[in-house]
C-alpha positions as CSV (number, residue, x, y, z in Angstrom):
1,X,-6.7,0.0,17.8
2,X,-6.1,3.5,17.1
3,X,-6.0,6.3,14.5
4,X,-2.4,7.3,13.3
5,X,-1.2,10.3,11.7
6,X,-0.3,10.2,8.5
7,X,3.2,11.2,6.9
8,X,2.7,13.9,4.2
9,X,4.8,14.1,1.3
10,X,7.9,16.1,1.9
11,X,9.2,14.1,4.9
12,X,11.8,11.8,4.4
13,X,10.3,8.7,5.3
14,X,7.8,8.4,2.5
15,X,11.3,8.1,0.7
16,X,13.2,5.5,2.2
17,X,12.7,1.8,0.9
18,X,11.2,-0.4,3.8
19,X,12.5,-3.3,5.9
20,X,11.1,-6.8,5.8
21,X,8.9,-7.7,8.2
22,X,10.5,-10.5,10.2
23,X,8.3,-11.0,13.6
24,X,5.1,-12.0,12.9
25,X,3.5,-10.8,16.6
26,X,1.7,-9.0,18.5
27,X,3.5,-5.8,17.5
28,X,2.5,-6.5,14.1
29,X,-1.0,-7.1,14.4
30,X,-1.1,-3.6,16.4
31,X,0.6,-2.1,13.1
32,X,-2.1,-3.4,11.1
33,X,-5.2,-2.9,13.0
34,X,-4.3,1.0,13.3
35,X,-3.4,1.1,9.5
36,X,-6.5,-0.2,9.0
37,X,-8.6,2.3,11.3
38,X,-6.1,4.9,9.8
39,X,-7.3,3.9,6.2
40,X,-10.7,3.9,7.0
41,X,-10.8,7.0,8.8
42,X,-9.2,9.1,6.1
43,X,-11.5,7.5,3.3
44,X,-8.3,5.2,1.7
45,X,-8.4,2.1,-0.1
46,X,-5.0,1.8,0.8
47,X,-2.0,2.3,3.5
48,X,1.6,1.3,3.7
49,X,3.4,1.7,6.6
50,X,5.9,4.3,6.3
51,X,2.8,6.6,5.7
52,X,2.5,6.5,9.1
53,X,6.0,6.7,9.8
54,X,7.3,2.6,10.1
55,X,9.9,1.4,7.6
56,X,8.2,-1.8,7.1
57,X,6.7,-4.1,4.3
58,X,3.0,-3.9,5.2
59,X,0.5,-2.5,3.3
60,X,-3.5,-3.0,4.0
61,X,-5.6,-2.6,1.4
62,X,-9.7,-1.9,0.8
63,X,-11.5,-1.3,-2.6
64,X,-14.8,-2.5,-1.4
65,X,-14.6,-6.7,-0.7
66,X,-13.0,-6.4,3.1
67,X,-9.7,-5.9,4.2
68,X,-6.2,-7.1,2.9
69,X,-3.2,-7.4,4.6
70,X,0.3,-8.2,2.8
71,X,3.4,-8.4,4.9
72,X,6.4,-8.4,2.5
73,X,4.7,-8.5,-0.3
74,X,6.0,-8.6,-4.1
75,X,4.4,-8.4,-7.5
76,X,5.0,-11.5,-9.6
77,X,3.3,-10.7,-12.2
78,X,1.3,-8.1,-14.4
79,X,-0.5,-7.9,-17.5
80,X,-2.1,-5.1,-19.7
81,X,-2.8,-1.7,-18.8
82,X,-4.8,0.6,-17.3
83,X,-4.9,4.8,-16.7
84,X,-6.7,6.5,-14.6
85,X,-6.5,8.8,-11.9
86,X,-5.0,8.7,-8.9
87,X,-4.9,10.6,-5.5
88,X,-2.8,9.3,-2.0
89,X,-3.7,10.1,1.6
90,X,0.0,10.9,1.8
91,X,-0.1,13.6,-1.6
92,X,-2.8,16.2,-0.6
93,X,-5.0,17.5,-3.3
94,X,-2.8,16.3,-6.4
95,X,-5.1,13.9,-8.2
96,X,-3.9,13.1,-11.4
97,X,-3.6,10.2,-14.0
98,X,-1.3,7.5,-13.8
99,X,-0.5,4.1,-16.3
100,X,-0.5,0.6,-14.2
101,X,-1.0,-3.0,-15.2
102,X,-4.7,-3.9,-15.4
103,X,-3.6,-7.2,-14.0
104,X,-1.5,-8.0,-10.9
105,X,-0.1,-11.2,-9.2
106,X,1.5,-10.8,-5.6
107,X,3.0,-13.2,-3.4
108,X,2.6,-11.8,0.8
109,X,2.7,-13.3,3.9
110,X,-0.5,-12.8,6.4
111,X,-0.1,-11.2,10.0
112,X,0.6,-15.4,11.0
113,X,3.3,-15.7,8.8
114,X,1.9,-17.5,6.1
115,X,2.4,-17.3,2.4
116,X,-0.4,-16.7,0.0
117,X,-0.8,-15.4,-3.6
118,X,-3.7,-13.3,-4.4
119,X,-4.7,-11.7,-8.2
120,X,-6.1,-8.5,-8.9
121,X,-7.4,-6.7,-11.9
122,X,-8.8,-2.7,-12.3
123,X,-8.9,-0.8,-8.7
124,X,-7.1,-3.6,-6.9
125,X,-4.3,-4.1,-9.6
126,X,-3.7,-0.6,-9.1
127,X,-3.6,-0.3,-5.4
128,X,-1.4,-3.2,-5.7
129,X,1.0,-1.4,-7.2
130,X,0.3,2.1,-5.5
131,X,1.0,0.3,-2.0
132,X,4.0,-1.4,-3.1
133,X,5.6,1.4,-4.1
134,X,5.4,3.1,-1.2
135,X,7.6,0.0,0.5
136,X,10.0,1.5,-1.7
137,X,10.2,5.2,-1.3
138,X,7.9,6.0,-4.6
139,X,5.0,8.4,-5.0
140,X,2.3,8.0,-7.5
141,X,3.7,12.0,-8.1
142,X,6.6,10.3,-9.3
143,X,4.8,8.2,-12.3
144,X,2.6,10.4,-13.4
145,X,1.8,10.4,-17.2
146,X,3.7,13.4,-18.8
């Protein structure tokens, strides 16, 4: 395992929309142990992949209850709403508020290739959605309440 650097905003990657993941090995497991360290070591509760510079759909993710890993994942569902504020390890020091569902339902594959559904509400349902839109080249910059 090791520490990555971390893509600011400005480079192009943090803008591109993200591959699917499609070999669930070794390579992969690499990707998300150092994400993990990566997270940790910057004081995140969350990391996608191209924020350290790979074009793929992983994302780990940490409020407090352990680490979760979603390979490809997709939100299947939401439900109410929340604002607060938000900050990114790839945005330094802009913090500002942003509108998300309270709720969130995501489908995701594990590191082994196998499918689960996991449900999230407050912190998580946020960094749900946070995470997965960095799979698709957006910034929480770019939904910030006007």
């Amino acid at each position: 395992m090791a520490l990555r650097r971390v893509t600011k905003m400005g480079e192009p990657v943090l803008r591109k929309v993200c591959k699917p993941v499609k070999n669930f090995d070794e390579k992969l497991a690499v990707l998300l142990d150092d994400m993990a360290d990566t997270m940790y070591h910057a004081d995140g509760v969350g990391l996608a992949a191209p924020q350290v510079g790979i074009l793929k759909r992983a994302v780990v993710i940490d409020v407090g209850d352990g680490i979760i890993e979603l390979i490809n994942p997709e939100i299947i569902s939401t439900g109410g709403e929340q604002t607060d504020m938000e900050g990114c390890l790839s945005v330094d020091d802009i913090n500002e508020e942003v509108t998300r569902p309270n709720y969130v339902k995501v489908k995701a594959f594990d590191r082994n290739g196998n499918e689960f559904t996991m449900e999230g509400e407050g912190l998580l349902a946020r960094a749900f959605c946070h995470e997965i839109d960095h799979l698709d080249g957006i910034l929480f910059v770019d939904r910030v309440n006007k």
